[in-house]
N, C-alpha and C positions, 0 to 999 in steps of 0.2 A: 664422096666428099661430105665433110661433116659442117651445116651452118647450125650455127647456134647464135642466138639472141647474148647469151652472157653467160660465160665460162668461168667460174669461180675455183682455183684451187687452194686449197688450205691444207696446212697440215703442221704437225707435231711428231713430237720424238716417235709414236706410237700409231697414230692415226694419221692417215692420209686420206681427206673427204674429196670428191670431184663432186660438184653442184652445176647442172644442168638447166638451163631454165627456156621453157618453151610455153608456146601457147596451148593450150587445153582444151581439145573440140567441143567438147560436153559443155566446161565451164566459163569459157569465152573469156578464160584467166590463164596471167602465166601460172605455168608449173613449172615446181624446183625436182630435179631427179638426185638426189645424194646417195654414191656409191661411195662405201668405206672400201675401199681397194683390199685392205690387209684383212679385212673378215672376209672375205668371199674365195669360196674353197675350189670354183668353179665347177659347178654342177650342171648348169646350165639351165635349170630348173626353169628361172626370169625369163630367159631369153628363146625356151620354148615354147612357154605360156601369153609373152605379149601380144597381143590381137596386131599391132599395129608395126612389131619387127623394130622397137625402138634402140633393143640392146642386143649384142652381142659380144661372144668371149673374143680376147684380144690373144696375140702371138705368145703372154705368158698362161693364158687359161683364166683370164681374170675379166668379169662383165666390166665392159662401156657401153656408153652412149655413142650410137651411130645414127639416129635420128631423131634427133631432139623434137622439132618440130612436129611431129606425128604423134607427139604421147597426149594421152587423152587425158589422162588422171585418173585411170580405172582401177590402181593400184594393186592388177595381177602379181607383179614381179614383188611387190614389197610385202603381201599377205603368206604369198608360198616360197619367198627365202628363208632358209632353213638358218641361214647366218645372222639374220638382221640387218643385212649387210647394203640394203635397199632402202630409203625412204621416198616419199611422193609426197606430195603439199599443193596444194592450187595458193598462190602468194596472196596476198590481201590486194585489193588494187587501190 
C-alpha cells in the first residue's frame, strides 16, 4: 500500500507528470519525485539503483512511486535515467 503525503497529477496533450512528495531523511524536507510517464522507456535502471526501493516498474513497464516516504533525496534514479524521465527536488519549507 502506497501513502503519500500529496499526489499531485498533471498532465497535457503530450506530457503526463506524476509528482510525489515525501519527507527527506537527509534533508528533514519534503521531497517532490516527478516521473514524466511518456519518456520512461522502462529500463529499470532507477529502480535498481534506489538505496531505499522507492520506485518500481508498473504492470505497463513504466517506473512509479511505491514508497514515497522512504526517498531520501539522494537523487540516484534522476542522475542515471537515461530519459530524463526522473526529477528529485527537496521543496522550500
Amino acid at each position: 500500500m502506497l501513502v503519500v503525503e500529496d499526489l499531485v497529477l498533471a498532465g497535457t496533450n503530450s506530457v503526463i507528470e506524476v509528482s510525489v512528495v515525501s519527507k527527506a531523511l537527509f534533508h528533514l524536507r519534503p521531497v517532490e519525485i516527478q516521473i514524466r510517464q511518456n519518456w520512461c522507456k522502462g529500463c529499470g535502471i532507477c529502480t535498481a539503483l534506489c538505496p531505499k526501493k522507492v520506485l518500481a516498474l508498473d504492470d505497463r513497464g513504466k517506473v512509479v512511486v511505491v514508497n514515497g516516504d522512504a526517498c531520501t533525496g539522494c537523487k540516484m534514479c534522476e542522475t542515471h535515467c537515461p530519459d530524463f524521465a526522473i526529477s528529485v527536488g527537496v521543496m522550500p519549507t
